[in-house]
N, C-alpha and C positions, 0 to 999 in steps of 0.2 A: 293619447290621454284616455284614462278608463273612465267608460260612464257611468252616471250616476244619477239616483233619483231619488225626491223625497215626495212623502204622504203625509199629512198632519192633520190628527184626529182626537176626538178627545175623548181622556180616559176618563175612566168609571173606577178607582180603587177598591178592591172589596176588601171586608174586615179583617180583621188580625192577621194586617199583614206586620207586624211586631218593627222592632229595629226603629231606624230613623222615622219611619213615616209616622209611625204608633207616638213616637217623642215630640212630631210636630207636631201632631193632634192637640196632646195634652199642654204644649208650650201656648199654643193659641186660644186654647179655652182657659188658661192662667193669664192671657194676655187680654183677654173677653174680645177677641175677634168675635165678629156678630153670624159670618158665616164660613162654610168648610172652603178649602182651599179649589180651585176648579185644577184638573191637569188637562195636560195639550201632551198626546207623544206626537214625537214625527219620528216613523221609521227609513229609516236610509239604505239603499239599496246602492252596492258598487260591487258589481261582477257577481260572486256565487255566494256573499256576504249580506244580510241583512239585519244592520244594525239598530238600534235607537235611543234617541234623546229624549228630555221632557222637560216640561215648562211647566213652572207654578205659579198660580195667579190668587194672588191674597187678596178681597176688598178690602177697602180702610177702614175702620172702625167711626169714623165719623164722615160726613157727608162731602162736608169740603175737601178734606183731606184726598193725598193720591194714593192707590194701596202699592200693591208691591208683587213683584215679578221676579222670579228667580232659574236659573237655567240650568242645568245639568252640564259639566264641561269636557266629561268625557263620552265616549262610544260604549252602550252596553248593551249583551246578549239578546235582552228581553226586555219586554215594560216591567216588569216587575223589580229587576234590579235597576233598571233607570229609576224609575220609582225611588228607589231605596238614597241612588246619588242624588239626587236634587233635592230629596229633605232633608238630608243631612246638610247641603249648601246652604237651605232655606231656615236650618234651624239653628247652626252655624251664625249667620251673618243675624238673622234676628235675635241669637243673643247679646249680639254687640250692638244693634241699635238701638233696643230696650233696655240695656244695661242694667238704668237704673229699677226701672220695676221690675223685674226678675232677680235682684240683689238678694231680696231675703228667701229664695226662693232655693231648692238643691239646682235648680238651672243656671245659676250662678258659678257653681263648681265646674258647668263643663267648657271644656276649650270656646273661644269666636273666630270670626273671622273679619279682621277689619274691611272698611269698603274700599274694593276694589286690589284689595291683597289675594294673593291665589293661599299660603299658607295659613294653618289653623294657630293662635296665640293662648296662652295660659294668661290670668289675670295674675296681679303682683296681691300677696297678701302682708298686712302689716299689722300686728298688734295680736297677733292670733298667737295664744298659749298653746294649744293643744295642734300639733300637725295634720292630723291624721286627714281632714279637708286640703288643704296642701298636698299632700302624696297624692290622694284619691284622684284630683284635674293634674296634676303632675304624670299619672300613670294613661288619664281618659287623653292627656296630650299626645304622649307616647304612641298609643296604639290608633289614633288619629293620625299622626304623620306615618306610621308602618300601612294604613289604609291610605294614602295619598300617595306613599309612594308606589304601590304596587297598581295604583289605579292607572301612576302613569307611565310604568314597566308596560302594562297591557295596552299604552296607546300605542306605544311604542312598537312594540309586535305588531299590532295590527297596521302600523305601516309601512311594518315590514313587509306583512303578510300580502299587504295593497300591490304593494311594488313588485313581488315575485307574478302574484294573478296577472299585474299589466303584462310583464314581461313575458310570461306563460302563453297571453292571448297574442302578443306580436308576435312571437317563433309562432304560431299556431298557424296565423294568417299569413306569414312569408312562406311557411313549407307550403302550405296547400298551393297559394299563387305560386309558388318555383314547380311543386310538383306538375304541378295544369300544363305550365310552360313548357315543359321538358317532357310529358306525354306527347304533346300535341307536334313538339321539333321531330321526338321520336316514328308518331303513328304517318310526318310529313317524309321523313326518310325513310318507311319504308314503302309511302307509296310510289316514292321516286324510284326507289331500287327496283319495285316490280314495274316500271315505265320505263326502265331503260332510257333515264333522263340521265345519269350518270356520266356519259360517254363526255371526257374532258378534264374531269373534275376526279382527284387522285386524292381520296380522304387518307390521314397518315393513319389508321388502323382499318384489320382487312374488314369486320363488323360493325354496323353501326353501334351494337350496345356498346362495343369500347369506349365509344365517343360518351355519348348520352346518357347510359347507366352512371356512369363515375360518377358525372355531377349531381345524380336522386343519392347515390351513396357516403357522398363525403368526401370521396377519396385524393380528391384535387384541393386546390390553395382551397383553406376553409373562411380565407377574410372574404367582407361582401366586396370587394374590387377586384380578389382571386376569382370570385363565382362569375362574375358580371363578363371579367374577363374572357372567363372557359367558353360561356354561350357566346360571346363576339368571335371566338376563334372558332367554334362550331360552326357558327351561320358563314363565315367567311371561308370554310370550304365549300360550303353549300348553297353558292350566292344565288341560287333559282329558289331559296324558299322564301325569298323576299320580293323575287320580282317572277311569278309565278307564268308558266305559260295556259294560252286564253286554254286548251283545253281543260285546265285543271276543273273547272266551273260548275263540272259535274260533282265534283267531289267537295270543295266548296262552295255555299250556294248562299249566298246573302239575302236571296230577294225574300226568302218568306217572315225574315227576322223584323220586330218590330221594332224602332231607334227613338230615342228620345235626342234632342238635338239640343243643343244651348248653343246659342250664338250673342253678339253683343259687343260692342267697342271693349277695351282695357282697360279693367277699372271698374266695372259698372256690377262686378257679384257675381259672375257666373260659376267660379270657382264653389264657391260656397253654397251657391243654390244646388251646383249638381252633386254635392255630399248628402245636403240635406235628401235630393231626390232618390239617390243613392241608397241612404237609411231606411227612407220610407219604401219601396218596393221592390226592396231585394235587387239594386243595379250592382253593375262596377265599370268606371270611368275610362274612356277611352280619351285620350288627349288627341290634340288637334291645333297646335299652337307648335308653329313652326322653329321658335328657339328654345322652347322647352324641350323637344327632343333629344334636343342634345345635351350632352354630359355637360355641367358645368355652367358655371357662375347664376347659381342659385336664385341668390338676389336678384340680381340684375333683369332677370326671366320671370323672374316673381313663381319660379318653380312652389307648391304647395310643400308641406313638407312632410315630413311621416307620421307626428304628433298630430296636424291640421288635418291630415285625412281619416284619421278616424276608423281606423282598419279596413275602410271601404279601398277594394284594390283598387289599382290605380295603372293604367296601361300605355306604352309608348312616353314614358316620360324618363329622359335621360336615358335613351337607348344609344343611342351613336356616340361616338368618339368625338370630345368637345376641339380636335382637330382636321375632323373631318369635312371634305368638300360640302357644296352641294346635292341636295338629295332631289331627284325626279318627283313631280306632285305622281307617279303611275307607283315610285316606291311604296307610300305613302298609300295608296289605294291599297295595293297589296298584301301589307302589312296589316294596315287598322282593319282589310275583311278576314283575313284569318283572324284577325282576334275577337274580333266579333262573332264569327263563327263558331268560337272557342266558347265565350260568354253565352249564349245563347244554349248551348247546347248543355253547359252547366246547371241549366234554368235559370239564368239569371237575364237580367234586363241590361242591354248596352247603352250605356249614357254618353254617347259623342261632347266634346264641351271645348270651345278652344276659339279663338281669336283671328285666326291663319282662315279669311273664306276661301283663298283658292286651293286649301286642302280640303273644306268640304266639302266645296263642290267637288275637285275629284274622287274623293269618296261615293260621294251617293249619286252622282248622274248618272242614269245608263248607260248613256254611247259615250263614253269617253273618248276625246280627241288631241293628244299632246301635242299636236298641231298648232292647237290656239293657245296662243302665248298668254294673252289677259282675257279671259271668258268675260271681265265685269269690262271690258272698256268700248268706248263710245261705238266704235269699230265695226262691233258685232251687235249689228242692230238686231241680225234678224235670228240671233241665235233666243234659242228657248229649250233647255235641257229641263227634263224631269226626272225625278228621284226615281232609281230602281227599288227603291225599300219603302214601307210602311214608315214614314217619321212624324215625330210629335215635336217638331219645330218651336220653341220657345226662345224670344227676342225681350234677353234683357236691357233696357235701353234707359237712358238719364237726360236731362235736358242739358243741351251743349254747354250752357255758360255754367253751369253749374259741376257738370263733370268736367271742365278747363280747372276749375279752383280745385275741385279735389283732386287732379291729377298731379297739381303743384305738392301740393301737401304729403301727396304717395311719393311724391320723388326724392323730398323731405326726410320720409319715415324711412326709406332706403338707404341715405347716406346716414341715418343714425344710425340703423342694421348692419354698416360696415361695407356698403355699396364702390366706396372709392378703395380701398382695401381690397376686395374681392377683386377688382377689373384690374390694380395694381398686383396683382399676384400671379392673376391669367397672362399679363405682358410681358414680367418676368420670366413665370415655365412658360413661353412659347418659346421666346427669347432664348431661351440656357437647350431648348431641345433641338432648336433651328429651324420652329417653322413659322411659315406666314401667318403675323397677328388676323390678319383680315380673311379668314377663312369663314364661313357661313355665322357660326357662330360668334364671329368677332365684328357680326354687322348689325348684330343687338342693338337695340337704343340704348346709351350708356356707353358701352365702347369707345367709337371712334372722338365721341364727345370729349369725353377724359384723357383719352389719347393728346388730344390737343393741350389740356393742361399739362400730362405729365412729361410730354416735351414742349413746354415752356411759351407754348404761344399764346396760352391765353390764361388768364386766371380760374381759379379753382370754379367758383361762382358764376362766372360766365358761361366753362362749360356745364354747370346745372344749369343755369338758364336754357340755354342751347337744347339740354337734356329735356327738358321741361314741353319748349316748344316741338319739339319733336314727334314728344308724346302725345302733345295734343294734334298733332295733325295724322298721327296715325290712327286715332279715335275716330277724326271725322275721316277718313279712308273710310277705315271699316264699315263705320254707317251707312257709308253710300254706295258702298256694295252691297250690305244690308237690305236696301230699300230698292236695288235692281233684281236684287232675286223677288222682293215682294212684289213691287210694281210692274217689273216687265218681266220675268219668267212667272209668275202668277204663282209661286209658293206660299202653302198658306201658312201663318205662323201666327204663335197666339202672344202678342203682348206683353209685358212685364214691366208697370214704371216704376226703378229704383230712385225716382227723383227725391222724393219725401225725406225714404232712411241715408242716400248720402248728405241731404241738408241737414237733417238730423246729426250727425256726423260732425260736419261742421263745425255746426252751430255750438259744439259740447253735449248734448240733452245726452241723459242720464244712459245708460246701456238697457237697461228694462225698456226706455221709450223707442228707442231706436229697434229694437228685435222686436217691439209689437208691432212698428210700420212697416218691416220686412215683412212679417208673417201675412198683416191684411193684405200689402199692395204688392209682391212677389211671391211667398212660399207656396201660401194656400190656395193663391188662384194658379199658380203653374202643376202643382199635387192634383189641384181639379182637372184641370186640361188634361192632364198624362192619365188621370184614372176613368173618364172616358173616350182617350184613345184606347188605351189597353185594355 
């Protein structure tokens, strides 16, 4: 979605500016308005366009009285032809409300506009010998609707013009992210070829440009499923650039990067805080959320979507085959630091954000140990891993009873988004290709739940019930592994109560109130935190 901004400021019109404006003048000093009309522009800024509107403010002529407000309805170059549209609106419709006092007047002859009509009207005349008044508002109609229409030919264009810019700025920001990706596969194969890592592994062309180059040029399927594809078949001759050997280390080096971290039960806004965080200092998002990596069922994953993120790139999400096994948390290690490696070296800031603690923790502990089955359980009393990386640790967190009822209501908002649909379609193709529903990705929340309605054991409603509690017991999961990295590994982390803006939520309160309680009690104090880590 393209952004956008507005300013509103008020004008000062200077004299003989002629046309409309010069006519309302003189309509309002016929009318003995007491004072000149005030304007307001707001200029409007979306992409390399900025446009603007204006607002006119009539006092009333007498005390009690309410005066009168008129708006400009279309998009114009300048203030000066906004100017021009909104007196003609304003002098327009006040000849229809004044009707009668301006009767004996030549303001009479020109077209109105009744209230709350968008087109301009000619008056009925009767008893009139002589035409020639007749023709005159018959012709000032005419060339009123040929100025309307063309006003709103030009809205028209320029939403054309909106829609190419957005679509301009998406190719822009996919090539760059594709190209990043596809240097970094490339500069990884050739450090392997000079390592004589090779030895096993029979790529089908004798160069790696064969491979790598195609996909910077085009030359391969051009759908984004053909693209997605060629890199899955790339990396799967190449399966060392995802599970990398320890000497690589010197060549990737994670420890000097600094990380911003978002952690936080499901549900509670970390998606959305790390865009915002995103926006603000130049990051791009590294996922960390164990079922969003994989391809498929959107919903279900509460995967973000390409509009939602805001051209802020977005990493490891829907990488793998939504039939494939499970993945090693050492994968996951190895992957999210080359990518990070990648982001940093970009200049940009790595924003880790994701739900899955036991792929944080494999991510940033130092001594990693694939040994330990569950790092958070009772078990390992005496363990105490610390982060090999600089991180800026942010814990968005909600009060329990209260993220339970909004987790009901997401589950809600899901099955209207097409949730039982979606999980109904993944059961079918697994089904028609021959393979097991229950593969990683089919251990989703949501899944096996539906599974049970859609072979007949239980009703629809039951299993969202079922779905419901699910969800809320893997909230509190999370938290309590949350609260073992704070409390007994001694990580520090700073805070974030979304309690307010999802009761807000709730409750209905207006959207304005609700993104003011995000901004005091999560935005602005997490922007804080990160801007003196950084």
């Amino acid at each position: 979605m393209e952004n956008s901004s507005k300013k509103t400021q008020e004008f000062f019109p200077k004299g003989g500016n002629g046309g409309y404006a010069e006519q309302l003048e003189l309509l309002l000093k016929q009318l003995r308005f007491p004072n000149k009309p005030i304007h307001h522009a707001e200029q409007v800024i979306k992409g390399f366009r900025k446009d603007c509107t204006m607002k006119i403010y009539i006092q009333a002529r007498e005390e009690k009285c309410q005066g009168h407000v008129f708006k400009s309805r279309h998009l114009r170059a300048n203030k000066e032809a906004a100017l021009q549209d909104v007196s003609r609106e304003a002098f327009m419709r006040l000849c229809k409300i004044y009707s009668i006092e301006v009767a004996s007047t030549p303001f009479f002859l020109h077209p109105f506009r009744e209230c709350g009509d968008r087109r301009c009207h000619i008056r009925k005349f009767r008893g009139f010998e002589e035409q020639s008044p007749i023709h005159f508002s018959m012709w000032m109609w005419a060339a009123d609707e040929a100025y309307e229409e063309a006003l709103e030919e030009l809205d028209m264009l320029r939403s054309k013009i909106a829609g190419w810019e957005e679509r301009y700025n998406h190719l822009a920001k996919e090539h760059t992210t594709r190209g990043q990706l596809l240097e970094a596969i490339k500069l990884r194969l050739q450090w392997a070829t000079s390592q004589d890592y090779l030895q096993g592994y029979k790529p089908p062309s004798e160069s790696v440009d064969a491979i790598v180059w195609p996909l910077v040029e085009g030359k391969h399927d051009n759908t984004s499923s053909g693209r997605r594809n060629e890199v899955i078949r790339t990396l799967s001759y190449f399966p060392f650039m995802l599970n990398f050997h320890p000497s690589c280390d010197c060549f990737f080096n994670m420890l000097g990067n600094k990380l911003v971290v978002i952690i936080g039960a499901t549900g509670t806004g970390k998606t959305r805080l790390s865009i915002e965080i995103a926006k603000a200092i130049g990051g791009e998002v590294v996922n960390a959320d164990k079922m969003q990596i994989y391809d498929g069922l959107d919903i279900t994953t509460n995967k973000v979507s390409l509009q939602d993120r805001c051209f802020i790139p977005h990493h490891l999400i829907a990488s793998i085959p939504r039939n494939a096994g499970d993945f090693p948390v050492s994968f996951f290690r190895s992957a999210a630091k080359t990518t990070i490696n990648c982001i940093a070296r970009r200049g940009h800031t790595p924003i880790v954000v994701g739900g899955s603690n036991s792929l944080i923790h494999g991510l940033l502990v130092d001594n990693f140990d694939s040994s330990i089955v569950d790092p958070f359980g009772q078990l390992e009393v005496s363990y105490r891993p610390t982060p090999r990386s600089q991180c800026c640790f942010l814990w968005v967190h909600v009060n329990e009873v209260i993220l339970n009822e909004y987790l009901k209501h997401r589950v809600d908002d899901m099955v209207d988004a097409g949730l039982v649909e979606e999980i109904e379609e993944y059961f079918d193709t697994l089904s028609v290709n021959g393979h097991v529903p229950y593969v990683r990705l089919g251990k989703a929340i949501g899944v096996p739940e539906l599974s049970e309605y859609f072979t007949g054991r239980v009703s629809c409603s039951d299993a969202l019930s079922m779905m419901k509690t699910n969800t809320q017991i893997l909230a509190r999961s999370q938290v309590t592994k949350i609260h073992r990295m704070v409390d007994v590994w001694g990580w520090h982390v700073h805070a974030l109560d979304c309690t307010e803006t999802i009761l807000a939520h709730l409750t209905g309160s207006n959207k304005y109130m609700e993104d003011l309680v995000w901004k005091r009690d999560v935005s602005d104090p997490g922007l804080a935190a990160i801007q003196d880590f950084l």
